[in-house]
C-alpha positions, 0 to 999 in steps of 0.5 A: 310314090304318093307322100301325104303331109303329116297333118293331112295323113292325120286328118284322114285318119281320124275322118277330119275335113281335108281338102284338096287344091290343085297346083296349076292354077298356081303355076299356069293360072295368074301372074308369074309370082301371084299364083303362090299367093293365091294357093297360100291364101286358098290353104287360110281360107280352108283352115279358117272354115274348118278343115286341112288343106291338101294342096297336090303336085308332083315334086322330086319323084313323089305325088305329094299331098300338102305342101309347104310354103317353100315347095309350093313356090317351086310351082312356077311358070316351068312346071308341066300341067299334070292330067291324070295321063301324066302323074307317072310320067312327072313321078318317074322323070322327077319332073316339077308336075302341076296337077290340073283337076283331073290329076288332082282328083286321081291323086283324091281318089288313091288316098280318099279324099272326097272334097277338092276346091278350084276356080273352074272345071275343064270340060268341052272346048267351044268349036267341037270337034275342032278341036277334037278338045275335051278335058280329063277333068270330066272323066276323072269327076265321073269315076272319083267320089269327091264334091268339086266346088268351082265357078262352073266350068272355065269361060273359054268352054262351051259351057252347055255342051260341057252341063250335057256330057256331065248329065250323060256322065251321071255327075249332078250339078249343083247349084249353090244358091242358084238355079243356073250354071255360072259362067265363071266370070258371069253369075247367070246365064249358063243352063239349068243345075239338076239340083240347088241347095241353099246351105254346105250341110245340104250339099254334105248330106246330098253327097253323102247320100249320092255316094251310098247310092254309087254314084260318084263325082258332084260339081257344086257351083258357086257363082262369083260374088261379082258377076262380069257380063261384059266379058264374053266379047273379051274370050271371043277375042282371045280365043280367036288370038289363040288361033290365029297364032296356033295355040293349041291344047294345054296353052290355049287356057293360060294364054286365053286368061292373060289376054283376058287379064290385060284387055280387062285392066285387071277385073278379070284377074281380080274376080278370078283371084277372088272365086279360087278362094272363095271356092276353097272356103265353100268346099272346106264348110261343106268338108267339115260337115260331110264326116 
């Protein structure tokens, strides 16, 4: 059921640096076209720093873990967004499945793969319980013993109820260079982190010794190297579109990012573009420095 790439079953074999990408973003999280482009650039980024990427999705009745150029553009705005709940059902029905990071993550827990980069963590939707919205990201982080690199979590999110819940949930939220949770497009001004480190050998060795200790997913959050301020008004607005026109669920997000992208004049699509790769790049140093 699950087909490893030849270099990534070879990687985890010998205990090289390997990791994992998720495909929605590529599907589902830019422009028709430009979500392969950012996916092949992410896939350089992390060979650059060390370590083989494995880009994860559900193709022809198989979870596949690394992709080729040609299969990865088969991730098209058609594909189904792919949660832990859903990897069966795109296997059995041999649907096109996007892996969001929840479902990316389940696939790295079945063939151990322990570092994964994206732009942004689901968590608790702005407004809860209505909606009664909280992504499977946050469980499957809870129970996979896998770092996540992101921008903190998604923008659209209630960010400080989203950093309680990973505290109830026992995941530690690290801080790259930073005392604060980003705000995904913001560099500053989301709550505290439980921990900083300043170098990927030191966010390596606090995994490592979180999962002697049995622990199991970490969050490392990496700010935006150019921090937009002024876009909180710009989500509020969005996400009130999403509503007055009944969007719901798994839509609420890429229609919430094209609204940004096209109010912004593109600086949000560029940031978001910029973060996904730079996050990949993180993830692979601390990769080949976490054995």
């Amino acid at each position: 059921m699950i087909r490893l790439a030849a270099e990534v079953e070879e990687a985890l074999r010998g205990g090289g640096a390997v990791v994992a990408l998720e495909t929605t973003l590529v599907a589902h999280g830019f422009p028709p076209g430009e979500g392969i482009e950012v996916g092949l650039e992410s896939e350089r980024r992390v060979r650059a720093a060390g370590a083989v990427p494995a880009t994860i999705g559900v193709l022809d009745g198989h979870v596949r873990v690394g992709l080729s150029a040609d299969e990865l553009s088969r991730f098209d705005a058609s594909a189904r967004k792919a949660g832990p709940r859903d990897l069966a059902a795109c296997v059995t029905k041999r649907w096109v499945g996007a892996t969001t990071v929840g479902g990316t993550l389940a696939v790295c827990r079945a063939v151990a793969i322990r570092f994964m980069g994206t732009g942004g963590l689901g968590g608790v939707h702005r407004g809860f319980p209505h909606p009664p919205d909280v992504s499977a990201d946050l469980g499957e982080l809870a129970r996979t013993q896998a770092l996540v690199v992101s921008s903190g979590v998604k923008s659209l999110l209630d960010v400080p109820a989203t950093a309680e819940l990973l505290e109830t949930l026992g995941v530690p939220v690290l801080g790259f260079r930073t005392d604060e949770l980003p705000l995904f497009y913001a560099a500053r001004g989301g709550p505290d982190v439980s921990a900083r480190v300043e170098e990927p050998a030191e966010a390596a060795a606090l995994a490592l010794a979180h999962w002697e200790l049995g622990g199991a997913g970490l969050l490392l959050a990496r700010p935006p190297d150019e921090s937009l301020d002024d876009v909180e008004p710009l989500i509020e607005e969005a996400l009130a579109e999403a509503r007055r026109r009944g969007v719901e669920g798994g839509a609420v997000t890429p229609f919430v990012l094209a609204r940004l992208h096209e109010r912004s004049g593109g600086r949000t699509l560029r940031a978001n573009r910029e973060l996904v790769v730079a996050n990949a790049g993180l993830a692979a140093e601390v990769a080949a420095r976490g054995g």
